[in-house]
C-alpha positions in Angstrom: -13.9 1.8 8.9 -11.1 1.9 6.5 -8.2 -0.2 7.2 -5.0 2.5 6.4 -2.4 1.3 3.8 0.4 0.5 7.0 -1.2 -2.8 7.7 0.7 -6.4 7.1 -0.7 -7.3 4.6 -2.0 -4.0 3.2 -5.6 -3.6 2.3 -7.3 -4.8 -1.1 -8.0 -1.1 -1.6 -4.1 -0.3 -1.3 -3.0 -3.3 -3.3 -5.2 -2.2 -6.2 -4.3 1.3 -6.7 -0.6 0.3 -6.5 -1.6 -2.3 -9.2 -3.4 -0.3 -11.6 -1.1 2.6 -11.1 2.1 0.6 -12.7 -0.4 -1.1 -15.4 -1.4 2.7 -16.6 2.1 3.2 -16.5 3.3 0.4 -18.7 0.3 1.2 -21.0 1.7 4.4 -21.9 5.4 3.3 -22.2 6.6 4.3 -18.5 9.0 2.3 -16.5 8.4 4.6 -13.7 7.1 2.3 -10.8 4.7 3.0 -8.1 4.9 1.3 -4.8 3.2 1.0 -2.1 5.8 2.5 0.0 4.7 5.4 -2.3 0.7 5.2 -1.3 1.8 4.9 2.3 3.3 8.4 2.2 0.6 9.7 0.7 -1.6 8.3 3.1 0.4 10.0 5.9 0.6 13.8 4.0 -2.8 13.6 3.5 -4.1 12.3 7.1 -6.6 10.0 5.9 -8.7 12.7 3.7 -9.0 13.4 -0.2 -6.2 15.9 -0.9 -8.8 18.6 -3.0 -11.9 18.1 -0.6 -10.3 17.3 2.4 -13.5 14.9 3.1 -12.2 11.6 5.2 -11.9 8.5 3.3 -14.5 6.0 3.6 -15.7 2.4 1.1 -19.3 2.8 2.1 -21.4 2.0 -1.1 -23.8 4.5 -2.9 -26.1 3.8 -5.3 -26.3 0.3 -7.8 -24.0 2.0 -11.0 -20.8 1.1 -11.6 -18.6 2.9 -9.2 -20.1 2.7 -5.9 -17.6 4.0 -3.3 -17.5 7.5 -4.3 -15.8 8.5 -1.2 -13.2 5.6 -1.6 -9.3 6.5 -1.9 -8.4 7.4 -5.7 -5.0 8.5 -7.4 -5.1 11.8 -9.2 -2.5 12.6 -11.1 -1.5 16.3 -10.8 -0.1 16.8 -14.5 -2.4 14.4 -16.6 0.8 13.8 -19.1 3.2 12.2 -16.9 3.0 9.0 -15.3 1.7 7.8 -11.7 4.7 8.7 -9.8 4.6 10.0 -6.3 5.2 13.3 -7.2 2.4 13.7 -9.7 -0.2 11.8 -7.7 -2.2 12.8 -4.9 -5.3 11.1 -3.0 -8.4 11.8 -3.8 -12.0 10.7 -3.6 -13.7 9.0 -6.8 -16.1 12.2 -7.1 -13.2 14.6 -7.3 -11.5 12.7 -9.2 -13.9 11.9 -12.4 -15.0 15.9 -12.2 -11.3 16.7 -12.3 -10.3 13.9 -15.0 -12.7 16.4 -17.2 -12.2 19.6 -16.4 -9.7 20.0 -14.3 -9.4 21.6 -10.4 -10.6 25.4 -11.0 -13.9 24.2 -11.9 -14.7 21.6 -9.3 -13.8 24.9 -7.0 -16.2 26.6 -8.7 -19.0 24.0 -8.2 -18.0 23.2 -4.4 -18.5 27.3 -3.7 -21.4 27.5 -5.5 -22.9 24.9 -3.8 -21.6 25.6 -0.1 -23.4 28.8 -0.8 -26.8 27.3 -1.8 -27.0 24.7 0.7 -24.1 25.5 3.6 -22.4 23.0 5.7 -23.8 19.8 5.9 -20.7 18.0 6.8 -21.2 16.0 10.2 -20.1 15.7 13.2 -18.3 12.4 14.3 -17.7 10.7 17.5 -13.9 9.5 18.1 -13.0 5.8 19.9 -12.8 5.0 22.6 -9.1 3.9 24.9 -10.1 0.3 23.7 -10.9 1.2 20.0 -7.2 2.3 19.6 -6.2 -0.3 17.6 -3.7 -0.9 13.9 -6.6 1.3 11.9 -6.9 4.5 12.1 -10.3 6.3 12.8 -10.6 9.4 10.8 -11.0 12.4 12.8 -13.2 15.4 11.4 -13.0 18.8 12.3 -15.7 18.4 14.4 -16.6 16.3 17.0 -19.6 15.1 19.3 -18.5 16.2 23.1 -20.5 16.0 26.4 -20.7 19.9 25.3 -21.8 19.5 21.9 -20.2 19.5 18.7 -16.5 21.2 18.7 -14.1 22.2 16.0 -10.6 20.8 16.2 -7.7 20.5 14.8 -7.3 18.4 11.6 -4.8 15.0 12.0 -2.7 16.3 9.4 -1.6 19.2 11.0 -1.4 17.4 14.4 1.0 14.8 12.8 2.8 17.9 11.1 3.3 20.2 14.3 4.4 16.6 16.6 7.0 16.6 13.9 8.5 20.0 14.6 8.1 19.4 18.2 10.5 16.4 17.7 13.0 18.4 15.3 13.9 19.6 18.7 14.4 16.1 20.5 12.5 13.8 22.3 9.2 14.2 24.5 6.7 12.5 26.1 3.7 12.4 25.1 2.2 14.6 27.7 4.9 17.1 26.7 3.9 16.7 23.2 0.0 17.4 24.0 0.5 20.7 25.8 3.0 22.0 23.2 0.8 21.0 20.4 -2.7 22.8 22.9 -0.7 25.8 22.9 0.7 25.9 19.1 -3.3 25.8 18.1 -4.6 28.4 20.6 -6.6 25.3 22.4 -8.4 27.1 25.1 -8.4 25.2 28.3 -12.1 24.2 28.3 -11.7 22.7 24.7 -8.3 20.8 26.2 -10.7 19.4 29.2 -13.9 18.7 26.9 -14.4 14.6 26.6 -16.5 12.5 24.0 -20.1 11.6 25.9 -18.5 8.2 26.8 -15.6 10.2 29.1 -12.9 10.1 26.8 -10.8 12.8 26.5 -11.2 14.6 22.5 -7.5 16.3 22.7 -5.7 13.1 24.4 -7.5 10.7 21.9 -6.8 12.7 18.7 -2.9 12.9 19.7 -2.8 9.7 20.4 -3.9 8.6 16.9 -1.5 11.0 15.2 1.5 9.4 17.5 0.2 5.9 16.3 -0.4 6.9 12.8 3.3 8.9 12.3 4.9 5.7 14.3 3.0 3.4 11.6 4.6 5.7 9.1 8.0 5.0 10.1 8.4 8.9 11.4 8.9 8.6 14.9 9.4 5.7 17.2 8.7 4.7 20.9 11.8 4.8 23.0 10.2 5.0 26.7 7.5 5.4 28.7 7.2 7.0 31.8 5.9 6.1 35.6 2.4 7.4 34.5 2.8 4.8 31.1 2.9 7.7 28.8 5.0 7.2 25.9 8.0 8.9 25.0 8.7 9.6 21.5 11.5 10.9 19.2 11.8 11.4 15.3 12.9 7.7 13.6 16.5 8.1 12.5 17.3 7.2 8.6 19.6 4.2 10.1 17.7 3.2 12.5 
């Protein structure tokens, strides 16, 4: 599991992309900073996946060579010129990013078509926490996961984060509110609302609740109140609060 860049203190993986980010900078004559503030941001626009692949983040080890984590978080730097600023960075897997350091996006496209066409969709399914697993780190969610009825497609985190936002714009909800809002908003048929992981858990519940936590992480939205059933209510984080 990969622990997300909101923690206190913030993960070696976070600490050293902020680091080497300002020492590229300085190296080429930039005074521009990048802060972790910065990678935190990104974190949250990009829900935990590389930005190009859209594959979840993850430091498992491949291989013996020299860069092992090939699935680790990365900074790619959108115009190659300009410094690591948040506006010209993005997060991205290691893989994407030394094919892209080379030849640019168009042709990493080209490859991922081609070979999505030779060999199809390998990508697996994975099984969400549990109630008791919800903890500081976010799981990454993938677009589909093991239920008591097999494997089903959901929505992605990012766009749940994204939509609780404009359910917010309007004021605050609870987070019941919020769940059937967001159900309808994606065309969740009913079954799909009720299915549960094979340890009872509900899929749709579970995932919300991990955008809530990971947009209140983010400074986005806050906890005001809860209500008799202990359901949260939530609003969108004034600038002075």
């Amino acid at each position: 599991m990969i622990r997300v860049p909101h923690t206190d203190p913030p993960p070696k993986w976070a600490a050293d992309l902020v680091r080497a980010a300002n020492q590229r900078n300085r190296a080429r004559g930039s005074t521009d900073p990048f802060t972790l503030e910065d990678l935190k941001v990104l974190w949250v626009e990009c829900g935990g996946r590389c930005a190009v692949s859209r594959l979840p983040f993850s430091l498992a080890i491949v291989g013996d060579g020299q860069a092992k984590r090939p699935f680790a978080p990365s900074l790619d730097r959108k115009d190659r010129h300009q410094p690591y600023t948040l506006n010209n960075v993005r997060l991205v897997t290691p893989s994407a990013n030394f094919a892209m350091n080379a030849w640019g996006l168009d042709p990493v496209l080209i490859l991922a078509a081609a070979m999505y066409r030779a060999h199809g969709d390998r990508s697996r399914a994975s099984e969400g926490p549990e109630d008791a697993d919800l903890t500081n780190e976010a799981v990454t969610d993938g677009e589909h996961v093991i239920t008591q009825d097999g494997a089903t497609s959901y929505s992605l985190r990012r766009d749940v984060m994204e939509a609780v936002v404009a359910v917010l714009q309007g004021g605050e909800a609870g987070s019941r509110e919020i769940e059937e809002l967001l159900a309808e908003r994606f065309h969740l048929a009913e079954k799909h609302r009720q299915l549960k992981y094979p340890k009872g858990i509900p899929v749709w519940r579970n995932l919300l609740a991990f955008a809530l936590k990971d947009l209140a992480k983010a400074g986005k939205i806050e906890r005001i109140d809860q209500t008799e059933t202990g359901r949260g209510v939530y609003r969108l984080r004034l600038e002075n609060d």
